[in-house]
N, C-alpha and C positions, 0 to 999 in steps of 0.2 A: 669818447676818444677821438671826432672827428678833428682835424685841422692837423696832427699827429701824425709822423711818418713811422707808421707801424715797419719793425723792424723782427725778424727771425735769421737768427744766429742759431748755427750747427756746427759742432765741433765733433769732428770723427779723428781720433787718437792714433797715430800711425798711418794714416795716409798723406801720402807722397805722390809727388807729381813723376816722377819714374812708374808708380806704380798706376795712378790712372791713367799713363802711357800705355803700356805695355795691355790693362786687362780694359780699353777702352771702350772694347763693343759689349761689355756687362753693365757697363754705368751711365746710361745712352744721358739720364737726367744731369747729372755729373758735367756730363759733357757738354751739353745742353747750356747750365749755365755758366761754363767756363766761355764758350763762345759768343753768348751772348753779352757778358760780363767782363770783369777784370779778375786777373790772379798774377800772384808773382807766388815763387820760393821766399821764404823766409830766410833769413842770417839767423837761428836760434841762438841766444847767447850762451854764453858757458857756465857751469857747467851744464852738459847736454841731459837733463834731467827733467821727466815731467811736471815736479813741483817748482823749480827755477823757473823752465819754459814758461808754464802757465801762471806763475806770480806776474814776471813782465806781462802779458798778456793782458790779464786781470786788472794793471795798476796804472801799463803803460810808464813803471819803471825801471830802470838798469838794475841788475841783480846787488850790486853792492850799495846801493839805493832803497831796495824793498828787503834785503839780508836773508829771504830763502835762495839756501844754497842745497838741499838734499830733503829727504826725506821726513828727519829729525833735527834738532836743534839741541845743544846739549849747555843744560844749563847749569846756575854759578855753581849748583851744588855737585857738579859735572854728572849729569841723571841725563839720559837719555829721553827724550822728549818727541814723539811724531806731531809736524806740522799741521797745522791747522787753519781756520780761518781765522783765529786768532790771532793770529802772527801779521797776517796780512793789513796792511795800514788802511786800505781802502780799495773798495771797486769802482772800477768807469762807470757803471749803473748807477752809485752813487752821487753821481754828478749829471746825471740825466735831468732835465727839464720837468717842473713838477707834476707834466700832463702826464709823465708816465709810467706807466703799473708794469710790472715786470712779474716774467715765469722764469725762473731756474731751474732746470732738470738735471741732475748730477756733473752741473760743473763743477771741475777740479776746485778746490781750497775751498770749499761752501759747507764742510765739518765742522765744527757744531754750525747747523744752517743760522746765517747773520741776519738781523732783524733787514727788510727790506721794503717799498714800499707795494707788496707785491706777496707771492708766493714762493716759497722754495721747497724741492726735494736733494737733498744735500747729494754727495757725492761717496763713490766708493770708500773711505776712509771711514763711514759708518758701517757699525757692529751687523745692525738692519736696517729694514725698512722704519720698523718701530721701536726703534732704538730713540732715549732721552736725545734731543738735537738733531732728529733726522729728516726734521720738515719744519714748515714755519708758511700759517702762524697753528697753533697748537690743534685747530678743528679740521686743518686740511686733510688727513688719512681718513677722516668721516664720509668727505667727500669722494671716495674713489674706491669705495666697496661696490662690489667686490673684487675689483680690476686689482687694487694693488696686493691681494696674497700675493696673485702670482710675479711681481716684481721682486728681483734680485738687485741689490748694489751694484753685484758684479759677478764677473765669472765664476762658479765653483771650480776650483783650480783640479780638485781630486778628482771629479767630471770627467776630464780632458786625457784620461788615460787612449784613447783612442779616436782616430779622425770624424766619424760619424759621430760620438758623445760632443767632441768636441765642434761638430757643426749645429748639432741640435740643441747646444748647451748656447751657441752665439746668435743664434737664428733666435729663438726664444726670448734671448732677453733681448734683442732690437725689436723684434715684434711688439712687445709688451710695453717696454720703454716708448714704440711710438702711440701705441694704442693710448698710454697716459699722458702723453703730451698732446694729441690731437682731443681727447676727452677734455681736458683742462681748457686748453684754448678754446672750447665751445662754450665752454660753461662760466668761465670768467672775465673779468672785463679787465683784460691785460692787453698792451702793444708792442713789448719787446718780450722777445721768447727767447732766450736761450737751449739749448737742448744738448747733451754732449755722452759722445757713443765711445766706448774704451773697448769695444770687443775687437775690433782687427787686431789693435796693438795687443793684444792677448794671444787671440790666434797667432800672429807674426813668430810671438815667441817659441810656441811650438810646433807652427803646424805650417809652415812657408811656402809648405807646394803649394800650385794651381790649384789643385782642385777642391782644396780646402778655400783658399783665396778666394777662389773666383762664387763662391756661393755665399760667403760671407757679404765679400763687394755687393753682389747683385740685391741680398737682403738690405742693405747700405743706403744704394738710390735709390730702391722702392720705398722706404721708409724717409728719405728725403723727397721724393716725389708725393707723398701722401702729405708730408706736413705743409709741406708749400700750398697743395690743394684745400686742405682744411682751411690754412691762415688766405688763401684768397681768397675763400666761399665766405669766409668771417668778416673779411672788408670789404663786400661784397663788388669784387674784381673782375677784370676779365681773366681769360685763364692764359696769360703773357707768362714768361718767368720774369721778364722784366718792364715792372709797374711802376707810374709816376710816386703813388702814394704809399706802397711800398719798399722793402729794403730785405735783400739775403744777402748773408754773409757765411761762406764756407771754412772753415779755420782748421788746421790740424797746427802739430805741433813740427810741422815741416813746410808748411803751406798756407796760404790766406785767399782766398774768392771774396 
């Protein structure tokens, strides 16, 4: 892959630029490369929905352009229908350059995971991990024994009946999530990584105090501080956050680095 501007993308779901204001001295990395880098707020378009959000993202089209607008889509026979990658016309990875291999780690709309030329482990909207369509290409979960029992899609939502389940239930699976993303990235001959974290926007939901918050955040940077280090021990870098031959890109559905 040399000549190639190796590229990692992080998408962490519900954070906002108010919020790494406010809990600043927990995400020193965060911060790190906001400074050294560029970021702006995003204009989200309407409606204000993570499947909307992340189609535009994903296509780089206006919502009445790409036609996910919720959840579902209800179709001719008026049936109820949960969105998928199917629906979706195409990815910006698909229009990448053909030097490059791509990692998907539960980016949103990537249910049933879409043929790529690269890897994927699809996103929450799979049943499992080993669920028919929940990776690609068919022998990758071979690959990640015994690491991925312990991967989850997503939050167990019944978990969360209190603060402490609900920090060891979010701690846990970013842990996990990065341990397979930094294992992958060593062992395959990939240049854009994508990788994308839905636990705060989960936590938000229920659990908004600080001190839930702020343990979540801090598992957040370290885990974005570890992949950064992996993907420049891999290209073999200096340890900069900001490299000529590489490329990070921070995204939430509020914000972009």
């Amino acid at each position: 892959m040399s000549g190639s501007t190796a590229v990692l993308m992080i998408g962490i779901d519900g954070l906002s630029l108010d919020t790494l204001t406010r809990y600043k001295r927990y995400v020193k990395t965060l911060n790190k490369l906001m400074k050294q880098g560029f970021y702006s707020v995003v204009k989200s378009p309407k409606p204000l929905l993570t499947s909307t959000i992340n189609a535009t993202i994903l296509t780089g089209l206006k919502p009445e352009r790409h036609c996910i607008f919720d959840f579902v889509n209800i179709t001719k026979n008026y049936e109820f229908k949960l969105i998928s990658s199917i629906d979706v016309p195409y990815y910006f990875w698909d229009l990448l350059p053909s030097e490059y291999k791509v990692l998907l780690i539960n980016v949103p709309l990537t249910y049933p995971a879409p043929v790529v030329r690269g890897y994927v482990i699809s996103d929450f909207m799979a049943p499992s991990i080993y669920s028919r369509g929940a990776y690609y290409p068919m022998n990758l979960l071979q690959r990640l024994e015994p690491l991925i029992s312990k991967y989850k899609v997503d939050l167990d939502i019944t978990d969360l009946s209190s603060p402490l389940k609900a920090i060891n239930e979010a701690l846990t699976s970013i842990n996990v999530r990065t341990e397979i993303a930094k294992y992958l990235i060593e062992i395959l001959d990939v240049n854009f990584v994508y990788v994308y974290f839905q636990e705060l926007d989960r936590i938000l939901h229920y659990y908004p105090q600080s001190s839930v918050l702020i343990r979540v955040l801090k598992a957040l940077d370290n885990a974005v501080c570890s992949l950064i280090k992996t993907f420049e021990r891999i290209f073999n870098n200096l340890s900069s956050l900001t490299l000529k031959n590489t490329r990070y890109f921070l995204r939430s559905d509020r914000m972009v680095g």
